[in-house]
N, C-alpha and C positions, 0 to 999 in steps of 0.2 A: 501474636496470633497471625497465620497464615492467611492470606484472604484465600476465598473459594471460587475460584474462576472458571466461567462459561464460554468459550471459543465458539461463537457462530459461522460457519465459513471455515471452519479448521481445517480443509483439505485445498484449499484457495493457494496461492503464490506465495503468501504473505502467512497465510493461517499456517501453515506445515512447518515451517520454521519458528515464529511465536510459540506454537503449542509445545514444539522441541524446548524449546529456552525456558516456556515458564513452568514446564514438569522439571525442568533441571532446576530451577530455582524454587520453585515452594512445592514439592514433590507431587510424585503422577495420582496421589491421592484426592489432591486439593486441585485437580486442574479434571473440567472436563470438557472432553473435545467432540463437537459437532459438525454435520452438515446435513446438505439433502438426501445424500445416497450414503450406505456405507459399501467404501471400497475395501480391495483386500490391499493395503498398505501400511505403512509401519506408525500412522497419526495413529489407524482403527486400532492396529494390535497391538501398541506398546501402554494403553493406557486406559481408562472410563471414557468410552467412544456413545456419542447417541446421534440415533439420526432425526432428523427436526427438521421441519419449514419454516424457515426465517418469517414467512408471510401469516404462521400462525399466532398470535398471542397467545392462545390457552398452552398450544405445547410449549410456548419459552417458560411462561408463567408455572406449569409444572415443573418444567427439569428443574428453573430456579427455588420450587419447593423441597423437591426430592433429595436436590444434592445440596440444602442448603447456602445456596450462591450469593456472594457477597459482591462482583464484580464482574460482569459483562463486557467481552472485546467480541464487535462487530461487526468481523471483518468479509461478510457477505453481500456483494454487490455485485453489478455487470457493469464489466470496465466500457473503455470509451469506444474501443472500433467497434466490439460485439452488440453494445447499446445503442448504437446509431442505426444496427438494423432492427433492432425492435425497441422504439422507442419507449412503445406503453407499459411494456414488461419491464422494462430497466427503470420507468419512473417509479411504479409500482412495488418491483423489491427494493430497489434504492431506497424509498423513502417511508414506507410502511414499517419495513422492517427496523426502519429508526425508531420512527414512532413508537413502535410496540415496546422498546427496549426505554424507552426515555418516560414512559407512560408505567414502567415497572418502578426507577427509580423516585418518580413522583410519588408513587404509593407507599415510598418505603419500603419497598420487598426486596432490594441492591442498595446496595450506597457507593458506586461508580461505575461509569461509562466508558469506556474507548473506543471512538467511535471514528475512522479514519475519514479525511477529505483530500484534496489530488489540486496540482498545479490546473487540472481542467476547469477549477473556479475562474480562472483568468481569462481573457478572449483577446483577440485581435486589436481592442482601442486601451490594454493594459502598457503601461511602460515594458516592454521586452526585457532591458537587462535590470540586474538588478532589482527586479520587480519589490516593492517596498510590502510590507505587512496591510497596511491600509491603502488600497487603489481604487483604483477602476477595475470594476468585475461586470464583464457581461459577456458570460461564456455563451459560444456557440454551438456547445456540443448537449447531447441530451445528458450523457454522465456528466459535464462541467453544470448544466443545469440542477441537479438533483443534488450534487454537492454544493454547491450554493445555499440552494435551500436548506439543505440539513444543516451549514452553518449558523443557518440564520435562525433556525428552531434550537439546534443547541444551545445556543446564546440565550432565547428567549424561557427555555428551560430551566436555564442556569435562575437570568434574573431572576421572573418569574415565582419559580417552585423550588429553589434552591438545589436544585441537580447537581451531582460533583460527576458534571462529563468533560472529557479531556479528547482534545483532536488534534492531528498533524496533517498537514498539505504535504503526502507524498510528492516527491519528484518521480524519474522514472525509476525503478527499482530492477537490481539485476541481481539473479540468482543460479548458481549452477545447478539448485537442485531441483528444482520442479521446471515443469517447461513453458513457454509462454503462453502466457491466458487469455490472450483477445487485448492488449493493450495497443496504442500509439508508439511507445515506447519501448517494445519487447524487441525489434531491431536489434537490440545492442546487447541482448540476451542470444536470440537466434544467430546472431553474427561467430561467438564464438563456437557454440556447436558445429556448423555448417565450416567453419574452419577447419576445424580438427578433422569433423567426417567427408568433404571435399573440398576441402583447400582452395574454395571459391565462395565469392557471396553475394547474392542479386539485392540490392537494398529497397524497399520499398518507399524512403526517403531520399531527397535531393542531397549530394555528397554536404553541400555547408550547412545543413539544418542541424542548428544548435540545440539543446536541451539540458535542462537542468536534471543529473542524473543520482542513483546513489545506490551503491551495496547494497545486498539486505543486510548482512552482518552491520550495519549500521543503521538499520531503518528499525532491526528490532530490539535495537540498541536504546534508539531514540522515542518507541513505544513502551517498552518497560521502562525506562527514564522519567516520563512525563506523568506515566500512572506512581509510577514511586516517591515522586516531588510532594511536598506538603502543600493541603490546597492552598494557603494562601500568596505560593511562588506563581500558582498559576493566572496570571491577569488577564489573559486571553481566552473566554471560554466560545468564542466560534472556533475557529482554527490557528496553530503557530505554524507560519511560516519554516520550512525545512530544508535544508539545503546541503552538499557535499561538493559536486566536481558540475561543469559545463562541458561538455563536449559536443563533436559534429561525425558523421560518419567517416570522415575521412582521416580526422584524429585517431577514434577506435583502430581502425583498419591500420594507422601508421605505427599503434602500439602492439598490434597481434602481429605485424612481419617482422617484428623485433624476435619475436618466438619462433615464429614462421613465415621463414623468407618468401617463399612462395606461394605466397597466400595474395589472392588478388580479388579487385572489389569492382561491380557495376551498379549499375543505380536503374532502377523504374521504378520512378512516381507514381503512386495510386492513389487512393480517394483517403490515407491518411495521413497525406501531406497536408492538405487542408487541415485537418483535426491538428496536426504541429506546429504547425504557420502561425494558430493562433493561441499559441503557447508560450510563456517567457522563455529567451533564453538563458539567464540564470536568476537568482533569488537570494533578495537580502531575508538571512533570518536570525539578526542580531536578537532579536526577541526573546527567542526561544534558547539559544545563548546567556541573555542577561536571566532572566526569566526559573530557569531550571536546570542548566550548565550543563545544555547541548554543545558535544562537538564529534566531526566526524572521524574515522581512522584512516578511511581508504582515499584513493587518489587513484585519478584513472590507470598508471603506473600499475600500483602494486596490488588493486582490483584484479589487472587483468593477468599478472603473475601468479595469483590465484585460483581465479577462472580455470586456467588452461589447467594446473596443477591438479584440480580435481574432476576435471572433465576428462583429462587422461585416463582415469582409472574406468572410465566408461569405456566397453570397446564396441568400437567404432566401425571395424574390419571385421 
């Protein structure tokens, strides 16, 4: 049996791609895709499109009647730069909208969650490299705040009421196909753009700030992964640890003039060097490795032979 899946956030960085992969995988009948607005885009018209407030219960609780829904992926949030200007709002969909979704599977009306969480759990007094599975977490950001907590209710969930919800501690995520969404990390998304369309790039990060980064071809790899594992591989029911390549802006920049020689890079710092600063620079995620036989494809290399390959077809000129 197919499960019957609810994309919340489906037109999101993350949701556009998921929603592609998992109509290819259990067809566009069994999947259907949400958000707050419907745009005129290929999520809306390739498939069962609804539009829905994350922040409502009664309308999740319906769709999940209507279309008969077996499984919930969550993926509507307000990331880290955009949530620092409105903190209340970001804590508010952040974490409601968990709520609403974890308080369906409680009642039985789903039997699983995918509910994503962000290297932003981490802050400034976490070990930087290598960051371990279990640390020191005291984010300083409002989305690392909000994700924390949702960790911390997943888990209680889980014990608690027996919830089968499953989470991944995104790194930064790069994608040629949608455009950057308000992250910390979209840098090294906007770098290749801004390459190809002027052969130049202002970085809004310090040239050696490291980051733990990764695909999406890998990130939605590692999402249908972890929902496809039998519950009892999953021993982690706050968040697994997730991990692919580290890099620094100056790395990126030294693999895109391999493409493009003339391609040149400067740096001004802004108010989300701070939000980076106190971010690991990479992450042990043997866990999720042993756990449900996580691994990744890409490497910054053959990421960005990629990238450029299909941003080409974008024109530019």
């Amino acid at each position: 049996m197919n499960p019957k899946i609810l994309i919340i956030g489906a037109c999101g960085q993350i949701g556009t791609e998921l929603t592609h992969r998992l109509r290819e995988l259990y067809g566009i009948e069994n999947v259907v895709a949400s958000d707050i607005r419907k745009l005129n885009n290929d999520i809306v018209n390739s498939g069962i499109f609804e539009v829905i407030n994350a922040l409502d219960f009664n309308q999740i609780e319906h769709l999940v009647e209507v279309h008969h829904i077996t499984d919930i992926y969550l993926m509507a949030a307000l990331l880290s730069a955009t949530a620092e200007k409105n903190p209340a709002f970001a804590w508010d969909l952040n974490m409601n909208s968990l709520f609403h979704v974890l308080n369906l599977a409680k009642a039985k009306k789903i039997k699983k969650v995918f509910w994503p969480s962000s290297i932003a759990v981490f802050g400034p007094t976490t070990p930087r490299e290598n960051t371990p599975q279990y640390t020191i977490m005291e984010p300083s950001t409002v989305y690392g705040i909000s994700k924390q907590s949702g960790e911390r209710w997943c888990e209680y969930y889980h014990t608690h009421f027996g919830v089968d919800v499953r989470s991944v501690r995104y790194p930064g995520l790069i994608s040629w196909s949608t455009p950057p969404g308000g992250g910390t990390t979209d840098y090294a998304v906007d770098i290749y753009h801004k390459a190809l369309s002027d052969g130049k790039y202002e970085c809004f990060l310090s040239s050696e700030t490291k980051m733990p980064m990764m695909y999406m071809d890998d990130a939605i790899d590692a999402t249908i992964r972890i929902m496809q594992a039998p519950a009892e591989n999953i021993k982690i029911r706050s968040s697994y640890n997730l991990s692919a390549m580290s890099f620094t802006p100056t790395e990126i920049a030294a693999e895109i003039k391999k493409h493009i020689p003339d391609f040149t890079i400067s740096y001004e710092p802004d108010f989300r060097q701070i939000i980076a600063d106190s971010w690991p620079a990479s992450i042990d995620d043997s866990r999720a490795r042993a756990d449900w036989n996580w691994h990744h494809e890409f490497d910054l290399e053959s990421m960005t032979v990629d990238m450029l390959e299909h941003l080409k077809q974008i024109d530019y000129h």
